[in-house]
C-alpha positions as a Markdown table, in Angstrom:
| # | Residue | x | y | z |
|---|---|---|---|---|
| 1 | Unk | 40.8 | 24.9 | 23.3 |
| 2 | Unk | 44.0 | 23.5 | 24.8 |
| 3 | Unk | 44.2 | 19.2 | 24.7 |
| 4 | Unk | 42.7 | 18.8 | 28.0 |
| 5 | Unk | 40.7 | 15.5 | 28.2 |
| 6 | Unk | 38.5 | 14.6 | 30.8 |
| 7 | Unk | 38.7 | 10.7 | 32.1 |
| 8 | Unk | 36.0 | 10.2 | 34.5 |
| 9 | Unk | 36.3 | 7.3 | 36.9 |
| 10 | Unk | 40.3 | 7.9 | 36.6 |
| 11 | Unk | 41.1 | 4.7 | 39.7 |
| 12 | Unk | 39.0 | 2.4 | 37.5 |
| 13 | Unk | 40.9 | -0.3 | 36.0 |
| 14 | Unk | 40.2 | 0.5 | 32.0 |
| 15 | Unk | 40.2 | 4.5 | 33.1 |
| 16 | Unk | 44.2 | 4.5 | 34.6 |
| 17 | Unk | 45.2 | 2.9 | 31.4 |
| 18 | Unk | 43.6 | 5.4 | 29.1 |
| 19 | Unk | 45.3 | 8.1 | 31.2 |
| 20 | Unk | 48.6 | 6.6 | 31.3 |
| 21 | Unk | 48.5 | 6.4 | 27.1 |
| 22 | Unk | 47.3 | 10.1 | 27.1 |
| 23 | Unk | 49.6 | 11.4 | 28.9 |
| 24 | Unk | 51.8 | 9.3 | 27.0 |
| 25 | Unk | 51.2 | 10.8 | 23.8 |
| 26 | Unk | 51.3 | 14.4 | 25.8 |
| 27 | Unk | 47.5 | 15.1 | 26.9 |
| 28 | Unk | 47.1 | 16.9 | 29.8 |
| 29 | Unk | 44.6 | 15.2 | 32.0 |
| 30 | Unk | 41.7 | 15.8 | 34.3 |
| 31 | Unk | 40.3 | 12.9 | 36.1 |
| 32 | Unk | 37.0 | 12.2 | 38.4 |
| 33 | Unk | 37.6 | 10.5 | 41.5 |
| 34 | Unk | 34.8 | 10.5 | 44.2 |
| 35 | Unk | 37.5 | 11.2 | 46.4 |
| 36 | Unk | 40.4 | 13.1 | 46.0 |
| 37 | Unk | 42.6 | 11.2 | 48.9 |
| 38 | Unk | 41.6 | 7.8 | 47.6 |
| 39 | Unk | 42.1 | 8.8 | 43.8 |
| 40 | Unk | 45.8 | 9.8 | 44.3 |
| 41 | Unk | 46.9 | 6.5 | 45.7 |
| 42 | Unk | 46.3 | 6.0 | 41.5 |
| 43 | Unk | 48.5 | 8.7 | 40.6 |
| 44 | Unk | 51.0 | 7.4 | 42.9 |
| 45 | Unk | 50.6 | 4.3 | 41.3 |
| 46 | Unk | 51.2 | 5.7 | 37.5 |
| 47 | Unk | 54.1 | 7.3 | 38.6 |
| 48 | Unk | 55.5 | 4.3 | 40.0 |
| 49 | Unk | 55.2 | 2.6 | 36.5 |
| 50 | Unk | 56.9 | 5.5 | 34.8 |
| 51 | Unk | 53.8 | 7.5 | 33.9 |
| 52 | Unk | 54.8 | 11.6 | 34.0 |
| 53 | Unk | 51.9 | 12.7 | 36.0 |
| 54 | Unk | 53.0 | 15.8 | 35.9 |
| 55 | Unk | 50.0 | 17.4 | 33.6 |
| 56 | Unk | 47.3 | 14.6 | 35.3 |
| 57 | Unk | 44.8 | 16.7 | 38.2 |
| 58 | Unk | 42.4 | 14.9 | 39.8 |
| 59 | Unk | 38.6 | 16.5 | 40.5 |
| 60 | Unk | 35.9 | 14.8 | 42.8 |
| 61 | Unk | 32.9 | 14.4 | 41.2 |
| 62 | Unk | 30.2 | 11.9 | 41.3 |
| 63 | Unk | 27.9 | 10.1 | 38.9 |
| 64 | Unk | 25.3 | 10.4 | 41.4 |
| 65 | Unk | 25.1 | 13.8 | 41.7 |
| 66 | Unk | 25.3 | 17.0 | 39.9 |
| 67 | Unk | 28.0 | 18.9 | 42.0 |
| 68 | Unk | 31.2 | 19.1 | 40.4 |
| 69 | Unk | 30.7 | 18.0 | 36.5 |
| 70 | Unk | 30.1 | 21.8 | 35.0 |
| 71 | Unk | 33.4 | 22.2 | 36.4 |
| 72 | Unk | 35.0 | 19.0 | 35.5 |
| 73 | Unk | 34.2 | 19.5 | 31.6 |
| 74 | Unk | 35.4 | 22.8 | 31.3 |
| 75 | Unk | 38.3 | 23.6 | 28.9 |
| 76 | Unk | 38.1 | 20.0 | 28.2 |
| 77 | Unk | 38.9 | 19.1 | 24.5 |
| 78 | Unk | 37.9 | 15.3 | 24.7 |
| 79 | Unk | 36.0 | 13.6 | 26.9 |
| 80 | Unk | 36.5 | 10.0 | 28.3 |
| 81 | Unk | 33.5 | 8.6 | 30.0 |
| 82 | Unk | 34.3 | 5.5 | 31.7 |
| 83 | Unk | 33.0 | 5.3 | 35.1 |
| 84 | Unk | 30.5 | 2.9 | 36.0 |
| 85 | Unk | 28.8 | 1.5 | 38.9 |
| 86 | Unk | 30.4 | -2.0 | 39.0 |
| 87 | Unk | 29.7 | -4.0 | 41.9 |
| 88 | Unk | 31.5 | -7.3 | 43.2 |
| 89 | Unk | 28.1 | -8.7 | 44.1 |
| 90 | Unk | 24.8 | -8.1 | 41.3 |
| 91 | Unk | 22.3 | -6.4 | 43.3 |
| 92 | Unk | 19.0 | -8.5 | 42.9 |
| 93 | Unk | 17.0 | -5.7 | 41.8 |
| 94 | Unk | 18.1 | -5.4 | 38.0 |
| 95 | Unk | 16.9 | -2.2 | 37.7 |
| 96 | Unk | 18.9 | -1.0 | 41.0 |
| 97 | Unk | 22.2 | 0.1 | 39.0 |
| 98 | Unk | 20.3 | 2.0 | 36.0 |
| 99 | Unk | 19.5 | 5.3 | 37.9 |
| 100 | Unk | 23.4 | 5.7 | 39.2 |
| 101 | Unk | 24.4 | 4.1 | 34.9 |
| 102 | Unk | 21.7 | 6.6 | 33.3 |
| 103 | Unk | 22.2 | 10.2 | 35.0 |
| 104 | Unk | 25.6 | 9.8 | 35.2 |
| 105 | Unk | 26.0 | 9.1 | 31.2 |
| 106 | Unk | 23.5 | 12.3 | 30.6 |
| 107 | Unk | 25.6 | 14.8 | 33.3 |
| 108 | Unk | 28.7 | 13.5 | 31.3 |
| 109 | Unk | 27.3 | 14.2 | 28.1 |
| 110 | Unk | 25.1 | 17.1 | 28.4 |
| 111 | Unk | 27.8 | 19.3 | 30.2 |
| 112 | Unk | 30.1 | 18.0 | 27.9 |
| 113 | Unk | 28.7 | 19.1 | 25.0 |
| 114 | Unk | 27.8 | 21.7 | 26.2 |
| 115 | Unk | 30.8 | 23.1 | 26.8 |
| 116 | Unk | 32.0 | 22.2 | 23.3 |
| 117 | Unk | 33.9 | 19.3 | 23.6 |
| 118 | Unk | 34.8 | 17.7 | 20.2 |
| 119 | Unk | 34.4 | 14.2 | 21.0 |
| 120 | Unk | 32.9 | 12.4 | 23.9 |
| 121 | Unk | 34.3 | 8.5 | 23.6 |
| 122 | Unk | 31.6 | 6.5 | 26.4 |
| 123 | Unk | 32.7 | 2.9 | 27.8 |
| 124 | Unk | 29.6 | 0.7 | 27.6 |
| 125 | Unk | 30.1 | -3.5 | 27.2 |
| 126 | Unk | 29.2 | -6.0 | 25.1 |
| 127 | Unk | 26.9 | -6.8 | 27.5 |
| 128 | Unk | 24.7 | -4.0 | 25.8 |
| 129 | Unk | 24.9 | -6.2 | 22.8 |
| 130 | Unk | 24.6 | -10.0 | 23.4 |
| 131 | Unk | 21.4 | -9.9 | 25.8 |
| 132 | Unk | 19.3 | -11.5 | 23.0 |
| 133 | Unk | 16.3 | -13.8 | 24.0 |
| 134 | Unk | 16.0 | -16.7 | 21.9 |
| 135 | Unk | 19.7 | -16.5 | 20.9 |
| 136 | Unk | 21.6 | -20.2 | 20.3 |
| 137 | Unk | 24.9 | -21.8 | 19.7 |
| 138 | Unk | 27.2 | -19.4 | 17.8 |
| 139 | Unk | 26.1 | -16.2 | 17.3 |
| 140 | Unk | 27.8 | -13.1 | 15.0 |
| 141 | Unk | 27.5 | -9.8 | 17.0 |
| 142 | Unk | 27.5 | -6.5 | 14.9 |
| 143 | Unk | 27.7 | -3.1 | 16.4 |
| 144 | Unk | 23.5 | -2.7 | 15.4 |
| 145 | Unk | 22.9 | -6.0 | 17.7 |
| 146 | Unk | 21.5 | -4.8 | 21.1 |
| 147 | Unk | 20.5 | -6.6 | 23.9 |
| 148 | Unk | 16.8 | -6.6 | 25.7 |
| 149 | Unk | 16.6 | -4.7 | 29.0 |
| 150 | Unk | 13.0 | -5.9 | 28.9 |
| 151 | Unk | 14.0 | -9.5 | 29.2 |
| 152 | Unk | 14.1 | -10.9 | 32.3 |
| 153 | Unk | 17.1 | -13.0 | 32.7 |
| 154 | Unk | 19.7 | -9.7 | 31.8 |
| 155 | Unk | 21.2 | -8.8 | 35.1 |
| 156 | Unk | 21.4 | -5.5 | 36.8 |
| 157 | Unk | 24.9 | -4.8 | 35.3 |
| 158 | Unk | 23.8 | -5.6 | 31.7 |
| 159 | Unk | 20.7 | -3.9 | 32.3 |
| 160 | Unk | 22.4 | -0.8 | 33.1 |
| 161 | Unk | 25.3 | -0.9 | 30.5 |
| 162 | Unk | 22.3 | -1.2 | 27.9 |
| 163 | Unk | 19.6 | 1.5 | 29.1 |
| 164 | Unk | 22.6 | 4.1 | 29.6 |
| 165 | Unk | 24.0 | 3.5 | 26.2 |
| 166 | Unk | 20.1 | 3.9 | 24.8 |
| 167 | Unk | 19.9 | 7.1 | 26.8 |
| 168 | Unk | 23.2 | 8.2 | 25.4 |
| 169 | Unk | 22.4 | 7.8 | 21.4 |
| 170 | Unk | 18.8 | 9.0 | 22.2 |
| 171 | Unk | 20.2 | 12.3 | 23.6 |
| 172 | Unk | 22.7 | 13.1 | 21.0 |
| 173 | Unk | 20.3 | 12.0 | 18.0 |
| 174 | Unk | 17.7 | 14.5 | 19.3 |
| 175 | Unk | 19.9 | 17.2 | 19.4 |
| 176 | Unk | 21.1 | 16.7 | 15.6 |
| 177 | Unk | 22.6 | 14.2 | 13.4 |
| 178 | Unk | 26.1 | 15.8 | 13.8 |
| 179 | Unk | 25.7 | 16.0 | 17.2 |
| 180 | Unk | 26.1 | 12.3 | 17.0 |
| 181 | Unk | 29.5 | 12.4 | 15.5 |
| 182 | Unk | 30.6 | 13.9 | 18.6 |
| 183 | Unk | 29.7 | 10.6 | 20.6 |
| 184 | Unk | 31.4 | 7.4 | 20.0 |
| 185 | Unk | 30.9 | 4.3 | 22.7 |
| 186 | Unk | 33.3 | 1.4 | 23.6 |
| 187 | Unk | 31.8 | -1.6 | 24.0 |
| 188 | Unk | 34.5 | -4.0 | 25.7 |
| 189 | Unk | 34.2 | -7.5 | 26.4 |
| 190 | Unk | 36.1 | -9.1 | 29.0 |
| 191 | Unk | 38.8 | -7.1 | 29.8 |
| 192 | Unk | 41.8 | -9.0 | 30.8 |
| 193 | Unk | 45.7 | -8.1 | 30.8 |
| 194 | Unk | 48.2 | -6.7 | 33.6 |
| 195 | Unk | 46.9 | -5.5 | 36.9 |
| 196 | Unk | 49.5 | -2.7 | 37.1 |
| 197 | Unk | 48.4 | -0.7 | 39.4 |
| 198 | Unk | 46.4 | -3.0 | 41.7 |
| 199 | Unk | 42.9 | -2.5 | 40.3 |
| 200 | Unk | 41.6 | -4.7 | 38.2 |
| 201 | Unk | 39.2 | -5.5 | 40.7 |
| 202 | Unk | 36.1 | -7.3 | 39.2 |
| 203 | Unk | 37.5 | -7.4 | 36.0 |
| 204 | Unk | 40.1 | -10.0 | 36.8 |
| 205 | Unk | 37.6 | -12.1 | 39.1 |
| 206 | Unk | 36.9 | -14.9 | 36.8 |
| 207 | Unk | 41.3 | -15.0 | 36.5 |
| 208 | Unk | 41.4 | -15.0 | 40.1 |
| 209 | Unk | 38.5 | -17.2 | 40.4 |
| 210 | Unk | 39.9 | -19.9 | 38.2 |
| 211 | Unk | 43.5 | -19.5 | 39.8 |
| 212 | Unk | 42.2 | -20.2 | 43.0 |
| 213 | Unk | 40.5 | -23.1 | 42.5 |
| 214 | Unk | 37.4 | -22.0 | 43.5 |
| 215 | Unk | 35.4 | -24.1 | 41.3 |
| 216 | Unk | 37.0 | -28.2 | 40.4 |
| 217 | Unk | 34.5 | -27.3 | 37.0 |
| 218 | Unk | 33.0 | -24.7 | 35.2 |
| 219 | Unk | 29.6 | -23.7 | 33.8 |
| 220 | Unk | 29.9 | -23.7 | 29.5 |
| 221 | Unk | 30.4 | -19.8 | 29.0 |
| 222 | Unk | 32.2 | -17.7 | 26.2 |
| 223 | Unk | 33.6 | -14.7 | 26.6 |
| 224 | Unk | 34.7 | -12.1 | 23.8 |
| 225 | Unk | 38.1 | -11.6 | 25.1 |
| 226 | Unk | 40.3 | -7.8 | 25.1 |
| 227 | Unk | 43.9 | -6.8 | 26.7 |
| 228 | Unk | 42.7 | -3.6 | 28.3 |
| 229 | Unk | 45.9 | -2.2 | 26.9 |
| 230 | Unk | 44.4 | -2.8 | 23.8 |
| 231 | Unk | 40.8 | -1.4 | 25.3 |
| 232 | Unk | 42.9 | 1.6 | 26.3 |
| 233 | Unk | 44.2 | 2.0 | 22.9 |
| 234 | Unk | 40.7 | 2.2 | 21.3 |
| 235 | Unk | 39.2 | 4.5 | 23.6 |
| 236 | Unk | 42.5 | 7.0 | 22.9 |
| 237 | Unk | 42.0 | 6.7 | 19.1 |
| 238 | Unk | 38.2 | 6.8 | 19.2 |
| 239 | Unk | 39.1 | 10.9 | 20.1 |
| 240 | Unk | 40.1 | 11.8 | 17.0 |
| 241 | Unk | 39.0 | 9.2 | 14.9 |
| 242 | Unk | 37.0 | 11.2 | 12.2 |
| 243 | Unk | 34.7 | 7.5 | 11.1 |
| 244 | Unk | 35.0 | 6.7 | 14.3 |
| 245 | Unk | 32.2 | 9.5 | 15.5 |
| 246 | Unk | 28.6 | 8.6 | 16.1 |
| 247 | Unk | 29.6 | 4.6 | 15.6 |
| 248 | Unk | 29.7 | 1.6 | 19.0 |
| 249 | Unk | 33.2 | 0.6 | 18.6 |
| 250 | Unk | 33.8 | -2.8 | 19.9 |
| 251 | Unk | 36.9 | -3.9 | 22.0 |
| 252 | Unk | 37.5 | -7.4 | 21.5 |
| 253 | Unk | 39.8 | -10.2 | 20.3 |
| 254 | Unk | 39.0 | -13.7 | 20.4 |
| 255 | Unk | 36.1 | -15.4 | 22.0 |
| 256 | Unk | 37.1 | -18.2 | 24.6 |
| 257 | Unk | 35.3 | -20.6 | 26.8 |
| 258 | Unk | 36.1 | -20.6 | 30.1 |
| 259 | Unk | 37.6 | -24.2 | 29.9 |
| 260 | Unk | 40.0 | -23.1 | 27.6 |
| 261 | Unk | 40.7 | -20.2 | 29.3 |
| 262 | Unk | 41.6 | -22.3 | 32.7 |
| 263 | Unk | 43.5 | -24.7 | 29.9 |
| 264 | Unk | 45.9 | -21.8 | 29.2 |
| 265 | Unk | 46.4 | -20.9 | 33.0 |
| 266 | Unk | 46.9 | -24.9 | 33.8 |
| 267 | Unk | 49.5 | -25.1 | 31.1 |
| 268 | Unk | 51.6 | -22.1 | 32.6 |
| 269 | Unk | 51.2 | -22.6 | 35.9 |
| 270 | Unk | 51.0 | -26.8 | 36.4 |
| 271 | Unk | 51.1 | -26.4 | 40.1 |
| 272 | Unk | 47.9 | -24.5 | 40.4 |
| 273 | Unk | 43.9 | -26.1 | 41.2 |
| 274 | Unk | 42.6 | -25.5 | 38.1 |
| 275 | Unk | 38.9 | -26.6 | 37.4 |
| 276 | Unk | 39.0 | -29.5 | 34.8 |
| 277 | Unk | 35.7 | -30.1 | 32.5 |
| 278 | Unk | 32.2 | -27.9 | 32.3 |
| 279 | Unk | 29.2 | -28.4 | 34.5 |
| 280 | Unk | 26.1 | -29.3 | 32.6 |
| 281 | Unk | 23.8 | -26.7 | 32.1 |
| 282 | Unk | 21.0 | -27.6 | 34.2 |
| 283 | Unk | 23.4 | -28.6 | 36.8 |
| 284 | Unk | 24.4 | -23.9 | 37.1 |
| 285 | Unk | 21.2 | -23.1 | 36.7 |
| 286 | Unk | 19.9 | -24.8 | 40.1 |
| 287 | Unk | 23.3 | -23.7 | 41.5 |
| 288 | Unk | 22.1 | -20.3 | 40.2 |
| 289 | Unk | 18.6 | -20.5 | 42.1 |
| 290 | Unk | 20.9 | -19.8 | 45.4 |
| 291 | Unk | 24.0 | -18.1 | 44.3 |
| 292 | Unk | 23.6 | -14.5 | 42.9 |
| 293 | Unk | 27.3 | -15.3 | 41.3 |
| 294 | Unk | 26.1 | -17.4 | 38.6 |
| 295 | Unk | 22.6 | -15.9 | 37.7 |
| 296 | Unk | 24.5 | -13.6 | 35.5 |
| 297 | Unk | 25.7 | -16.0 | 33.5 |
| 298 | Unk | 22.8 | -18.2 | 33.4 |
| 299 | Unk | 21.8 | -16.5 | 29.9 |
| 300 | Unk | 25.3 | -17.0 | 28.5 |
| 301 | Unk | 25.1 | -20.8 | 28.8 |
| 302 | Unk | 25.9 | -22.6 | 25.5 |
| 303 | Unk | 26.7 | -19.6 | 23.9 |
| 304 | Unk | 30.0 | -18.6 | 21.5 |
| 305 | Unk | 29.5 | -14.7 | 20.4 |
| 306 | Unk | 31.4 | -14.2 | 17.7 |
| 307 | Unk | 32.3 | -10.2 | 17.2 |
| 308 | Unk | 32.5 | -8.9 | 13.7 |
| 309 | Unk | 34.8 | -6.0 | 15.0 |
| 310 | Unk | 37.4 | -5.7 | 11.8 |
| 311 | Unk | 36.2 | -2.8 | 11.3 |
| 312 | Unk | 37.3 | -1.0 | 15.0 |
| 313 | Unk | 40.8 | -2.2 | 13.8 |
| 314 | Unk | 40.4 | -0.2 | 10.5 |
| 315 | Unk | 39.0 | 2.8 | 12.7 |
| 316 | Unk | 41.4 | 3.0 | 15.2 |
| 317 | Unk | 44.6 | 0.7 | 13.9 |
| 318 | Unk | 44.7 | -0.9 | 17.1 |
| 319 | Unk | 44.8 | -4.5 | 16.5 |
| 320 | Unk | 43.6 | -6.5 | 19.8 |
| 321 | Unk | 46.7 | -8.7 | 20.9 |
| 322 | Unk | 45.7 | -12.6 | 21.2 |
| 323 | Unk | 43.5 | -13.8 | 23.5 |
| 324 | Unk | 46.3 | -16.0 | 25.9 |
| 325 | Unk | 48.4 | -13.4 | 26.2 |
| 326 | Unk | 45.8 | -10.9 | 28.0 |
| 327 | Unk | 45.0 | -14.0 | 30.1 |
| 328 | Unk | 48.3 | -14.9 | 30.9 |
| 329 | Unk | 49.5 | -11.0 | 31.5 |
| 330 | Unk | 46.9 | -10.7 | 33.8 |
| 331 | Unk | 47.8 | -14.1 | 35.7 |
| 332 | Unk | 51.7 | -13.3 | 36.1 |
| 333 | Unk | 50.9 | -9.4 | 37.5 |
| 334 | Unk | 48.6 | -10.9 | 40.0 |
| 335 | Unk | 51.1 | -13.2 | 41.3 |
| 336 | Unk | 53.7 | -10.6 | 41.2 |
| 337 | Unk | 51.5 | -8.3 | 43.2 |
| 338 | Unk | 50.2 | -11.6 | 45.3 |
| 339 | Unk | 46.5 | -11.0 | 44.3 |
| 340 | Unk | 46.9 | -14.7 | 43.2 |
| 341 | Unk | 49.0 | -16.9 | 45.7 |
| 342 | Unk | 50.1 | -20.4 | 44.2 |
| 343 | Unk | 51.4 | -23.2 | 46.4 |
């Protein structure tokens, strides 16, 4: 079997990053775009940056359906599985993105094994992990922590990174215990770093967000922090990583709260309407009673998670650069590309 790998979702903002370091390191390429039209303006893109897309081929092919995936996962060596459904704005139903999340993980993994691929390496979140009721203050996350689908404040995107993760393991561990080895899932937190090729999308919002000056405070959130070079990085070495098989890998630096994060931007960029202090708890969660934005975060509040993730950097020897500078690279690329307009 040649070293084809499969990236699914190839215009997503972690997914062009793991094909630019594959073909990089001399992959050849296949990549799922719903359509193919839209999908090259991403090739274009790579190229731009000094990518050789020259053994990258885009397919269409959609989580939703099963056209198009037998096909995709042929001849493919390694698989990455990193499309999605993401959304700008959480659906109110929080079941409405698990059906989309789900199938799409078991036509990904199903054909993919079927076909004899050595590795399948699936992006799931931390958001799979940290959605603990009763949780306080700061809490240690371990790759066996998973979060509730059952519990009522985890949103729809939560809820779906966690019930297609559970599908996932439940799948392979039926099949047989060294069917497992052949999965291994990616469990990023917030994924920060450059925009370089213009899709960052919801990623970057809370940069943007903050950059703006949308809000003059902000609610008291942590987030587990990773340069999604770095993410990148993992989800390459997660191929051929022999300990690596049948673990959750998690991508993630440092844990900030959003104050310091907008404390790093202010410092950089002095000129910009940065939000200064935290909104008291109570104060988000009847803001959060009429804005869909911040009922995701509502069962963040208060909390530091701490990752216990040394052991990804002894997996993969990809050691996550600090926290600022992902912030800070993904600040200066959206100036430069004027998603961000100061002054």
């Amino acid at each position: 079997m040649s070293d084809l790998v499969l990236v699914t979702g190839l215009s997503g903002f972690i997914a062009s990053h793991v094909a630019a370091q594959l073909l990089a390191k001399g992959y050849s390429v296949r990549g799922t775009v719903r359509n193919k039209a839209k999908g090259q303006k991403i090739v274009d893109k790579l190229a731009a940056h000094g990518t050789d897309v020259s053994k990258l081929d885009l397919v269409e092919a959609d989580l939703g359906s099963d056209s198009g995936w037998e096909a995709a996962v042929q001849d493919c060596r390694y698989i990455q599985h990193i499309a999605s459904p993401f959304p700008l704005e959480a659906p109110s139903n929080r079941e409405a993105l698990v059906p989309e999340a789900r199938a799409g993980a078991m036509r990904v993994i199903e054909h993919g094994l079927g076909a004899g691929a050595e590795r399948i390496v699936m992006t799931s979140s931390m958001l799979a992990m940290t959605g603990q009721k009763g949780a306080r203050g700061k809490i240690t996350i371990t790759e066996k922590d998973w979060s509730d689908p059952e519990w009522k404040p985890l949103q729809a995107y939560a809820v779906s990174k966690t019930r297609a993760e559970l599908s996932a393991w439940a799948y392979v561990e039926k099949q047989s215990q060294t069917e497992r080895t052949r999965l291994t899932v990616v469990n990023p937190g917030l994924v920060c770093g450059p925009d370089t090729y213009g899709n960052g999308g919801a990623s970057l919002e809370l940069i943007q967000g903050l950059m703006r000056g949308e809000l003059p405070k902000v609610p008291k959130v942590a987030f587990p922090i990773v340069d999604v070079r770095d993410c990148a990085a993992i989800h390459v070495a997660a191929m051929t990583s022999k300990p690596a098989g049948g673990r959750r890998l998690m991508a993630t630096g440092q844990t900030l709260w959003i104050k310091d994060i907008a404390q790093i931007l202010a410092a950089a960029y002095p000129k910009a309407k940065l939000p200064k202090g935290e909104l008291p708890n109570f104060m988000v969660k009847l803001v959060a009673l009429f804005d869909d934005r911040l009922k995701s975060i509502v069962p963040d509040l208060g909390k530091f998670y701490d990752a216990d993730s040394g052991y990804v950097t002894t997996m993969t020897q990809v050691m996550p650069r600090p926290a600022k500078e992902a912030i800070l690279a993904s600040a200066k690329s959206m100036i430069a590309n004027g998603s961000i307009k100061l002054g």
